[in-house]
N, C-alpha and C positions, 0 to 999 in steps of 0.2 A: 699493697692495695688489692683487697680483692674485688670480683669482678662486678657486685652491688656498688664498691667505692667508687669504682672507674666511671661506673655510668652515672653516680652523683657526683663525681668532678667535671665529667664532658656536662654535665646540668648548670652546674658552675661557670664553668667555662664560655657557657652560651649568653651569659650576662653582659659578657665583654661584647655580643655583639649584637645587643637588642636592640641597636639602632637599625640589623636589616632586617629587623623579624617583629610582625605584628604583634605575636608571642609566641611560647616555648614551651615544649612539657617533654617531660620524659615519661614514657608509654614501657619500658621494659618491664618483662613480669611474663607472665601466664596471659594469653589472648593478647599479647602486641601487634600478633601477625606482623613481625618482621621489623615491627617499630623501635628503637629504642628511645632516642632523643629527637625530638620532632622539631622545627622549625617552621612556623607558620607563616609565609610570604604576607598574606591577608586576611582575613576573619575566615575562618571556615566553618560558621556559623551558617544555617539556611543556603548553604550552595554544596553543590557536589563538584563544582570544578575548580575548586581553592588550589592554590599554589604553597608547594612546602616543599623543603629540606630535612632528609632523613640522618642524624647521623650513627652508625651502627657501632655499634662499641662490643667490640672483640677483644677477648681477655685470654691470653694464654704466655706462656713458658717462651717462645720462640716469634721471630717472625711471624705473621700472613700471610697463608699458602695458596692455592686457589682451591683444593681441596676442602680448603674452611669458610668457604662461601658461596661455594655454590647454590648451598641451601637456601642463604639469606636473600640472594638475587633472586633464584625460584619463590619463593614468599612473596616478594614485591612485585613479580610479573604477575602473579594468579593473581593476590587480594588486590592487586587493582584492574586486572582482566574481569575478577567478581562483581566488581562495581563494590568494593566496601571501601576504597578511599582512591582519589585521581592517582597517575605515575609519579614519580616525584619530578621536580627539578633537578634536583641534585641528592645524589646516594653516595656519602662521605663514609669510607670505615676508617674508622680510628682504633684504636689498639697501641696498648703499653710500647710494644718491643715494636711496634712500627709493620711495616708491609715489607715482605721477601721482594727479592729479586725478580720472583718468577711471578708473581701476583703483579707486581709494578709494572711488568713488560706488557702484563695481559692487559691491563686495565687504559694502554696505549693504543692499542690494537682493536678496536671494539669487533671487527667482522671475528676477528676471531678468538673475541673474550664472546659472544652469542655463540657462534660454534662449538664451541666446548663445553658451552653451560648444556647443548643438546644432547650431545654428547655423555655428559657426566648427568643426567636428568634423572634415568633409571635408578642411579646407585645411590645419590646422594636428597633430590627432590620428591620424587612418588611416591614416598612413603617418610617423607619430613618434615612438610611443607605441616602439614596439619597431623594431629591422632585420629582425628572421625573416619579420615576414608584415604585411599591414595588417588595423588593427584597425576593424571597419566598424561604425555606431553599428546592430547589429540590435537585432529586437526584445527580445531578454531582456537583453543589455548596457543599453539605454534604459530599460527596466522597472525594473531595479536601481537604476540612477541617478535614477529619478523618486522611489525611496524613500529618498534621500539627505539629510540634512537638511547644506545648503549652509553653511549660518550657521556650520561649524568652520572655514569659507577664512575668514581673518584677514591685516591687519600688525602689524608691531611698527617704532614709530620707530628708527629710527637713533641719534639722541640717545639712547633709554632704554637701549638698548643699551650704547652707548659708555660715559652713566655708572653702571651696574649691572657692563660691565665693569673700569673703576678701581677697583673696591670687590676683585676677586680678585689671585690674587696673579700673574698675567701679565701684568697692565695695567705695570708699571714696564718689564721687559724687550722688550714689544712696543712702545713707546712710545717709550722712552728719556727719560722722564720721572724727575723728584727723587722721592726715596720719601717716604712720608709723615714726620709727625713719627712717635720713636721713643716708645713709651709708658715714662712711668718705671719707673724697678725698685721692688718691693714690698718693704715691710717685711722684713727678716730675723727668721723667726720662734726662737723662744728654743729651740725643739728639735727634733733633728733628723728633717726628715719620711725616709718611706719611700722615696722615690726617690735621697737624698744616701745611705744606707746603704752602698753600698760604697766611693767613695771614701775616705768620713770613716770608717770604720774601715782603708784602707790608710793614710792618716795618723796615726792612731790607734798603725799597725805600723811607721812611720816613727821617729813621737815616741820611742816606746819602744827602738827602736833607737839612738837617740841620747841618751838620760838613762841613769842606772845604775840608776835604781830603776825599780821594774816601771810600768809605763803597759796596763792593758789595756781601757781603757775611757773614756769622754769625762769619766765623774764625776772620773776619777782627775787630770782635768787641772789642778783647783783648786787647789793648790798649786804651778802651774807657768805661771804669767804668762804668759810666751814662748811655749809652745806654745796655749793658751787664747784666746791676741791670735790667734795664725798661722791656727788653724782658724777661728776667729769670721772671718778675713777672705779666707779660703780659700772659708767658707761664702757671703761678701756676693760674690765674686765668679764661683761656680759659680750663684748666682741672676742674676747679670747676664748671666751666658752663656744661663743658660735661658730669660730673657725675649726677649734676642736671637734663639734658634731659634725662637722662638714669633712673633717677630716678620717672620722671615724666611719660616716659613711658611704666616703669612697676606699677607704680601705678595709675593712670588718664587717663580718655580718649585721644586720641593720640593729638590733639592741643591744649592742657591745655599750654605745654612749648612756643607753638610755638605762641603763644598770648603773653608769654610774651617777647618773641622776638620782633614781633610788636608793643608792644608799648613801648620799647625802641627805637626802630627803626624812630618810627614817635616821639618822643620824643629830639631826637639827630637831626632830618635832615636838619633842619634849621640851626644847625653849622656846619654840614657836607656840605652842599651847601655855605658857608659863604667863607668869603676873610680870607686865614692865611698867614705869611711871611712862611711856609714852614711845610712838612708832621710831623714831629716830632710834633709840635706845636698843629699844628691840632688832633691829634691821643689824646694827654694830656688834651687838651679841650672838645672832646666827651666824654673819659673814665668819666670827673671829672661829668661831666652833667648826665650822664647814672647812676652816684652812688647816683645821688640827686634828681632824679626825683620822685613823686607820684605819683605810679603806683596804677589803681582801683583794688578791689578785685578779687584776684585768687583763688584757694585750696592751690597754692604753694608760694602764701605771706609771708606764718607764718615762709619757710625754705629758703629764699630768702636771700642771703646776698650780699654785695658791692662788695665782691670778683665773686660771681657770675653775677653781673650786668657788674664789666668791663672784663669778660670773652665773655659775649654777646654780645658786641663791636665786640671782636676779630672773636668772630664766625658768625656774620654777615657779617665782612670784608674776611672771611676765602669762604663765601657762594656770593661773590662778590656785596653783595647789601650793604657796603660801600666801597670807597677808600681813603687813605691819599695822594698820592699825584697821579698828572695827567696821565693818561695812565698806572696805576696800577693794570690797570683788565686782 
């Protein structure tokens, strides 16, 4: 993993914890001034005294030494002694191979993790911190930093990382790793919720296009076995598709599902634009097509089943990019 990868996995990584962060960006590059991966406590929008978490992603061969951070500390005292952004709350370095011994010890000790950053100031800060000018520790830069409370420089393991990262949904495609198991599908409930409403009423316009007597509604199905069975199993398998996107969106990046929407979609259109005597007809010739197609490789291939493919029928017609019969949208 090089050291552009690291900083898009700790970016990753920070997904698993956007319940404490109003949001998140990753600032590494040219002009960070020290930022890599930012944590926003609360909008830092219209205020200069927002609350945030720095996390510094340090890429090397070995350990973290204190020798490799002086710099970074000096950065985050000046540009916020400059007024270009508040101190932080919390200043995480994270790094592959983890933090040495001797960085670990320092970062306990804060009087004399400050004392040695003054100390190592000259060699490593005054001429690092920025290319435009060197930045000398005077007296009102040193006065600011004596009212600094050091105790926000922190690590975070590597392991807690790694596995707080598995828990999101990048850990499978960054990894190349088997997905989890798939969680079962839930009970089919007896009536139709809110979100099936427009499909199951274009079947509804289906049925009715295919019987002589009037169908305008689900009660009307009672006397009609065949269509009763079709939607009840139309319904169990638009819920298996649904559990499926749900499932792909806590584990995968967010259009993992939605690709394979589409290429069902382009899969099916050609019968979907085609001549049928009537929507019923039609509806049973895309389901049957949508269970037989070969589809290219996904991550979510291996949990794919027929009942989820002619659920994605439904959920396409539910998302109105199919119809069964005409003026159905």
């Amino acid at each position: 993993m090089s050291p552009d990868e690291w900083e898009h996995f700790i970016e990753e990584w920070m997904t698993f914890k956007s319940d404490e962060y109003f949001d998140f960006e990753r600032l590494g590059g040219a002009g960070d001034q020290g930022r890599d991966v930012v944590g926003f406590v609360d909008d830092p929008v219209g205020t200069v005294d927002y609350v945030w978490d720095n996390f510094q992603c340090k890429h090397y061969a070995a350990p973290l030494s204190p020798s490799q951070i002086w710099v970074e500390i000096g950065k985050i005292c000046f540009f916020s002694f400059n007024k270009d952004y508040p101190f932080p709350r919390k200043y995480y370095f994270v790094a592959p191979r983890g933090i040495g011994t001797k960085l670990s010890n320092l970062l306990k000790n804060t009087d004399e993790l400050k004392k040695q950053l003054y100390e190592n100031w000259d060699k490593y800060c005054k001429d690092g911190i920025t290319e435009k000018k060197s930045i000398a520790l005077d007296t009102n830069l040193k006065k600011y930093i004596d009212g600094l409370d050091f105790a926000v420089f922190d690590k975070i393991a590597t392991i807690k990382i790694i596995i707080e990262h598995s828990k999101t949904q990048f850990h499978v495609t960054r990894f190349g790793v088997s997905l989890p198991t798939r969680p079962e599908t839930p009970k089919l409930s007896p009536t139709v919720s809110d979100n099936e409403t427009v499909y199951v009423t274009k079947l509804i316009k289906a049925y009715d296009s295919h019987n002589s007597e009037s169908i305008l509604e689900v009660s009307d199905l009672a006397n009609h076995k065949n269509y009763s069975s079709h939607l009840k199993r139309s319904r169990e398998e638009f819920l298996h598709a649904e559990t499926l996107r749900n499932f792909s969106r806590d584990t995968l990046p967010n259009d993992e599902f939605e690709k394979i929407q589409s290429q069902i979609l382009s899969g099916v259109s050609d019968i979907v634009e085609g001549e049928h005597d009537n929507g019923f007809d039609k509806v049973k010739e895309v389901v049957r097509e949508a269970k037989r197609l070969q589809l290219s490789t996904s991550p979510l291939t291996s949990c794919l089943t027929v009942n989820d493919r002619g659920g994605i029928c439904h959920q396409l017609a539910n998302n109105n990019e199919i119809s069964w019969c005409e003026n159905d949208s």
